[in-house]
C-alpha positions in Angstrom: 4.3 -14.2 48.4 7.2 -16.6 48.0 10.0 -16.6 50.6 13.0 -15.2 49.4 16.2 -18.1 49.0 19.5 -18.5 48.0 19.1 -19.2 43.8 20.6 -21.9 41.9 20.4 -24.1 39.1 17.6 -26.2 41.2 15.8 -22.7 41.7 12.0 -22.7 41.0 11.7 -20.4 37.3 9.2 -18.0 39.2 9.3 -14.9 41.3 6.8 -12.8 42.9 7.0 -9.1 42.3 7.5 -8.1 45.6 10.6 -10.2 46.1 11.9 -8.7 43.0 12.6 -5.3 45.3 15.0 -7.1 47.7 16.5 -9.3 45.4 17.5 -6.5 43.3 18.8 -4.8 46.6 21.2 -7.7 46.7 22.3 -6.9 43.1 20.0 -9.0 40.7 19.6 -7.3 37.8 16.0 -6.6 36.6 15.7 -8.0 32.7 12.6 -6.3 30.8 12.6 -8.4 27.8 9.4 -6.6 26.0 9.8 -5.0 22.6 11.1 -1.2 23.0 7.9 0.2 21.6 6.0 -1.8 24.5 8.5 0.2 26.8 7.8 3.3 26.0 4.9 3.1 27.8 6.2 2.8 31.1 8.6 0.0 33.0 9.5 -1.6 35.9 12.4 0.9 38.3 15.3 0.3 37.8 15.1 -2.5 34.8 17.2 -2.5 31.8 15.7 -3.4 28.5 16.6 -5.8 26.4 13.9 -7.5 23.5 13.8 -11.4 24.2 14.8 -11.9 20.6 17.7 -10.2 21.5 19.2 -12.1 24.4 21.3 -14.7 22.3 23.2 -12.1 20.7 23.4 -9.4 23.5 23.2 -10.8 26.9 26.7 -10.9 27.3 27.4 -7.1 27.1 24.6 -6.4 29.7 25.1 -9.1 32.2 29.0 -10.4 31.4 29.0 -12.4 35.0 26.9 -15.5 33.7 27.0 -15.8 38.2 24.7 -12.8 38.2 21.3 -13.2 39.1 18.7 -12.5 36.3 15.2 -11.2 36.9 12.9 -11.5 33.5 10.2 -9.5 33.2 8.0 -9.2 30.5 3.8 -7.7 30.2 2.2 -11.0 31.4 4.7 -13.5 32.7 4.6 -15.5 29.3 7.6 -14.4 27.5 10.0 -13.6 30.6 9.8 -17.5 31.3 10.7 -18.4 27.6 13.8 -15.9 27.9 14.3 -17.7 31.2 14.6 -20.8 29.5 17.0 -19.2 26.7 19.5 -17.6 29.8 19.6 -20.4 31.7 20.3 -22.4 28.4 23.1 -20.1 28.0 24.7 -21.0 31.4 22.9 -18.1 33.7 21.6 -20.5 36.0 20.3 -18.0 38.3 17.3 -16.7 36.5 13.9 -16.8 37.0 11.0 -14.9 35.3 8.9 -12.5 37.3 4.7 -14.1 38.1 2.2 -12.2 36.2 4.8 -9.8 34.6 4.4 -5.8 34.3 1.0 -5.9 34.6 1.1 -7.4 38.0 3.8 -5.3 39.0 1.6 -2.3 38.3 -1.4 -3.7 39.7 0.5 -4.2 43.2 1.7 -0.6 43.3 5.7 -0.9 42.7 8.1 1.8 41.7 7.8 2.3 37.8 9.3 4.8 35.4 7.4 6.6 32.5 8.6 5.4 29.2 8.8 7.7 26.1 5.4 7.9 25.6 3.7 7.1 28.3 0.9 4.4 28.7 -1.9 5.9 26.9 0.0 6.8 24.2 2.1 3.8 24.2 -1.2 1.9 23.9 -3.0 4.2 21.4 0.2 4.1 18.8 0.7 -0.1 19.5 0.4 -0.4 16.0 2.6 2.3 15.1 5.6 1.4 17.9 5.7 -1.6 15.6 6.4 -0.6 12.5 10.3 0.0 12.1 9.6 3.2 10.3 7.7 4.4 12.9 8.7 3.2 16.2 8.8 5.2 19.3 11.2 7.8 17.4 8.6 8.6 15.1 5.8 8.7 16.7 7.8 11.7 19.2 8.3 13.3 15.4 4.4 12.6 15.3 3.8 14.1 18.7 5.6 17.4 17.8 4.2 18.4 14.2 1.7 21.2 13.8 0.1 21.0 10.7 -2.6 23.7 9.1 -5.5 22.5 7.0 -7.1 25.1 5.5 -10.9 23.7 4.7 -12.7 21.2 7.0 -14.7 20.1 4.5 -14.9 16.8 2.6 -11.1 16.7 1.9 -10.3 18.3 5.6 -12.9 15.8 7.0 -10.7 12.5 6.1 -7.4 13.8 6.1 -7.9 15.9 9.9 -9.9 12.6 11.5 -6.5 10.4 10.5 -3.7 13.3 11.4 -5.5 12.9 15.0 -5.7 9.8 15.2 -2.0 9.1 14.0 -1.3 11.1 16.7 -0.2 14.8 14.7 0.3 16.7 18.3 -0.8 20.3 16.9 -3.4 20.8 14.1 -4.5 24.1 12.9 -8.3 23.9 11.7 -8.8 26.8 9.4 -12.2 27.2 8.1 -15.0 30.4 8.2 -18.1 28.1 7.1 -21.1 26.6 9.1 -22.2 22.7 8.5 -25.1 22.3 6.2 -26.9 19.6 5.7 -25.8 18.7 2.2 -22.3 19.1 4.2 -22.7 15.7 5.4 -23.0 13.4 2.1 -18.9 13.6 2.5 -17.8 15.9 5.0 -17.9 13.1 7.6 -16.3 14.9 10.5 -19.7 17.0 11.2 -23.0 16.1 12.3 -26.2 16.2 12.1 -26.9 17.6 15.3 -24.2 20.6 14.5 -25.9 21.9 11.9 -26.1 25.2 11.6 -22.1 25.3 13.8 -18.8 26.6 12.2 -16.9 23.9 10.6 -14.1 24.9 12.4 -15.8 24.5 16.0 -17.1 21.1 14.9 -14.1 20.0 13.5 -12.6 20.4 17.1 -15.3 18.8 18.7 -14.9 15.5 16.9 -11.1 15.5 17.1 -11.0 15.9 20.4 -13.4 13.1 20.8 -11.4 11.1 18.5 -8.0 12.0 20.5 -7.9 14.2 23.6 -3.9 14.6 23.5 -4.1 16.6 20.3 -4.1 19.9 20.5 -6.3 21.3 18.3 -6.4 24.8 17.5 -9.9 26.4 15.1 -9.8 29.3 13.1 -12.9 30.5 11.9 -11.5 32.7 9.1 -11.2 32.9 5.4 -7.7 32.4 4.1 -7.1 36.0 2.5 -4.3 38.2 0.8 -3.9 40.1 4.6 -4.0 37.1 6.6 -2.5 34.0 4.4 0.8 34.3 5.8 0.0 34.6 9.6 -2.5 31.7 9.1 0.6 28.8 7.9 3.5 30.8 9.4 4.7 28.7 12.3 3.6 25.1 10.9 5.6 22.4 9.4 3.4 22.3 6.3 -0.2 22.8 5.0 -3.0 20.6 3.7 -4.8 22.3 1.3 -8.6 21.3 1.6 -9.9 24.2 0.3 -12.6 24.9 -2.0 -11.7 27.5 -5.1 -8.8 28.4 -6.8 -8.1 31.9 -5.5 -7.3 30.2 -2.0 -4.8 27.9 -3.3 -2.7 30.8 -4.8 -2.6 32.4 -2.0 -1.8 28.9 -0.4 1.2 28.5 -2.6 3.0 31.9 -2.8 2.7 31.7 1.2 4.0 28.0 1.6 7.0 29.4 -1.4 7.6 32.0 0.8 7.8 30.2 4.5 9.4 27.3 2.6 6.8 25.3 4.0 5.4 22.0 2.2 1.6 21.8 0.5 -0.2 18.9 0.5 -2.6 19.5 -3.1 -5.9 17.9 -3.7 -8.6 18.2 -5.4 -12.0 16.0 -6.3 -14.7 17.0 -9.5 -17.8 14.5 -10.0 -15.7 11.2 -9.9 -12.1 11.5 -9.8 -10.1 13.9 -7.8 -6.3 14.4 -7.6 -3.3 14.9 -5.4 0.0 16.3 -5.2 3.0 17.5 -3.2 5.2 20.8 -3.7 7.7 21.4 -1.7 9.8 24.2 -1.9 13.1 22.9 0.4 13.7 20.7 -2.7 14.9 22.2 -5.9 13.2 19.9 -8.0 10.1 20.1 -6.8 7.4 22.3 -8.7 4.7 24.7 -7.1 1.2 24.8 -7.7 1.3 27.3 -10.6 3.7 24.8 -12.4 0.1 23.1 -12.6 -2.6 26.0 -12.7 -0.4 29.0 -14.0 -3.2 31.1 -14.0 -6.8 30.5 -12.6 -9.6 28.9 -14.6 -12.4 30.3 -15.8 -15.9 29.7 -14.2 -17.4 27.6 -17.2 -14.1 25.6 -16.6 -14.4 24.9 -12.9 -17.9 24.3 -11.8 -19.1 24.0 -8.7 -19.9 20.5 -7.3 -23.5 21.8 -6.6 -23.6 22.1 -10.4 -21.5 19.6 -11.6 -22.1 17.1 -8.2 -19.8 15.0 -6.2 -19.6 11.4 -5.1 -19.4 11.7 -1.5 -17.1 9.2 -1.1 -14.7 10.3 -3.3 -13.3 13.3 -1.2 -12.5 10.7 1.8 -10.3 8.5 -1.1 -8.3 11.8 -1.5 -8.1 13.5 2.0 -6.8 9.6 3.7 -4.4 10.3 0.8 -3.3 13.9 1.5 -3.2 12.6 4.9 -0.8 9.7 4.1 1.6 12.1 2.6 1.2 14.1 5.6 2.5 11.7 7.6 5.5 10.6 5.2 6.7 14.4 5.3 6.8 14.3 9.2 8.3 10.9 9.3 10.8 11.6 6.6 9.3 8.0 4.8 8.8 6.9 1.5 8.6 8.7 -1.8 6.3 11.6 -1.7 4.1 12.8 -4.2 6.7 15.7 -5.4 7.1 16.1 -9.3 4.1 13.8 -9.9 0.2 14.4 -9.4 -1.6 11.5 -8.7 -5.2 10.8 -10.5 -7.8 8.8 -9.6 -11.3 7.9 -11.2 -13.8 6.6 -9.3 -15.9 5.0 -12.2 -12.6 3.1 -13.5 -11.6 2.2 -10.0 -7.9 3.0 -11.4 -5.1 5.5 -10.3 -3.1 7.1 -13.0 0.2 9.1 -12.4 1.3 12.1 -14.0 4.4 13.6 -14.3 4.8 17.8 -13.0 8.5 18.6 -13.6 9.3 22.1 -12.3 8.5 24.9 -15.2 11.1 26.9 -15.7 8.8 30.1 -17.3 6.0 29.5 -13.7 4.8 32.5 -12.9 5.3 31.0 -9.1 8.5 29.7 -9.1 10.8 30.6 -12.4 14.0 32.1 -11.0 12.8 35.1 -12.6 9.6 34.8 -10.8 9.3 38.1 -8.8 6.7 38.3 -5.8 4.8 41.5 -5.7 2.5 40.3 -2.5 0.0 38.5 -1.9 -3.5 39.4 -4.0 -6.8 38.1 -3.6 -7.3 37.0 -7.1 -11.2 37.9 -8.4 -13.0 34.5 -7.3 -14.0 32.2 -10.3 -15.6 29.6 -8.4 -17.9 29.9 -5.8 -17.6 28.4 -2.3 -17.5 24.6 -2.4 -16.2 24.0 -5.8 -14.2 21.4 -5.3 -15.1 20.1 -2.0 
């Protein structure tokens, strides 16, 4: 440990942690110069923050008395010395950086504060905390967004996997089917050893693998006409991964009705499609402005008939899951008035207009809801997933 002296400009650039204590004591003030994202995971007592690319242009409204004694901390001890350099450059002789940074400072027990986030979380989002869109701000916004996906299938697969890993803090897992085995060509969230499980269950399993501070909640039931509206009510929007078209009526009269957005996709042999209606915009259309009225089974086959490439779900779950996470961060242009296309065999996307129909059965301001009705199924169970 170094003995504790009088600073000046002659004053080593170095300070142990433990002399940091009494030095503040004598009124040094305690610098953290790491990025605010790296902060939110937890920081030295009593240290005020301030980003080492930020010390030229605000150092004076923190510390005005260029006298004052500086203490730099940073994670390792690398950049508090540069910012040492830059303050003492700036006539505040009496800094010095503090050895082996945070991390030392942890590892010798000192008094620390949480940050935001805390460190796990602060370590798991790094990458997020970075991104000025995101930042600590959003991923709290992250943290507090409960999300239903109805379907954990090959479009819930993708899209729930990234949702927990972004860190989405409540996800609903709504889904009354068991794994098969030709489940897991593309439904990459199951297993072979949970054959035979309910989607639901497994679904929970690997997300809480994936990322134990999720809470996530499974619901092994079918979305019907008596339960659709208990199922969303209570979310900030729905992914719909489900696999027939009765489901996604349901789906949109109850996301019209709780004014809550739907994430739309859909895959068919080699191209699949995606879409956003939201009904707190004005503009934006519901999913009858696309499918008035339900198909016919000759015109929606089921993928055991007509076939799937399995990778083709995943392309359009990360998708539904990308505009997920641009609702809850308020980012971006979402997918509203447009459906986006994509074939496989082309490799190209393709983008669709869906203005908002003013004769939809769904959403026409003549529109009149009568209730919920479980439409006569014209597809049979993984149609479209």
């Amino acid at each position: 440990m170094n003995s504790v002296s009088p600073v000046g400009t002659a004053a080593p650039i170095e300070i142990d942690p433990a002399d940091v204590l009494e030095r503040q004591r004598a009124g040094a003030l305690l610098l953290d110069v790491r990025e605010d994202s790296e902060r939110a995971g937890g920081f030295a007592e009593g240290s005020i923050g301030l980003p080492r690319g930020a010390i030229g242009a605000r150092i004076g409204d923190v510390a005005p008395d260029p006298q004052r004694e500086i203490l730099a901390i940073c994670a390792s001890g690398q950049r508090s010395r540069l910012a040492v350099q830059t303050l003492r450059d700036m006539g505040y002789a009496h800094s010095r950086s503090v050895r082996g940074g945070f991390a030392r400072w942890l590892a010798e027990g000192l008094p620390s504060e949480s940050g935001a986030l805390g460190v796990d979380a602060s370590e798991r989002y790094a990458r997020h905390l970075v991104l000025p869109e995101v930042g600590v701000a959003g991923q709290q916004k992250l943290a507090r967004a409960r999300v239903a996906l109805i379907g954990a299938g090959g479009l819930g697969a993708p899209a729930l996997l990234y949702l927990a890993a972004a860190g989405v803090g409540h996800l609903t897992v709504i889904d009354d089917d068991r794994v098969e085995r030709s489940n897991l060509q593309r439904q990459v969230i199951h297993t072979d050893a949970r054959i035979g499980i309910g989607k639901a269950e497994s679904a929970r399993a690997a997300l809480h693998a994936l990322n134990p501070q999720v809470h996530i909640e499974a619901v092994a039931q079918r979305v019907q006409a008596a339960n659709v509206e208990a199922l969303v009510r209570g979310h900030d929007m729905v992914i719909d991964g489900a696999d027939n078209f009765p489901t996604r009526y349901l789906l949109s009269a109850a996301s019209r009705r709780l004014n809550i957005p739907l994430v739309y996709g859909a895959v068919h042999r080699f191209s699949g499609q995606i879409g956003v209606f939201d009904p707190r915009r004005a503009d934006s259309p519901c999913y009858r402005c696309l499918f008035p009225y339900p198909p016919s089974a000759a015109e929606a086959p089921n993928c055991s008939e007509a076939g799937v490439l399995g990778v083709l779900p995943g392309v359009i779950g990360l998708l539904q899951a990308t505009e997920a996470l641009k609702l809850v961060l308020g980012i971006g242009k979402p997918l509203v008035g447009r459906v986006l296309c994509y074939d496989a065999l082309a490799g190209v996307f393709r983008e669709l207009r869906l203005p908002r129909d003013p004769q939809c059965p769904g959403c026409a301001a003549d529109a009149y809801f009568t209730g919920y009705e479980d439409i006569a199924r014209v597809c049979t169970a993984d149609s479209l997933t």
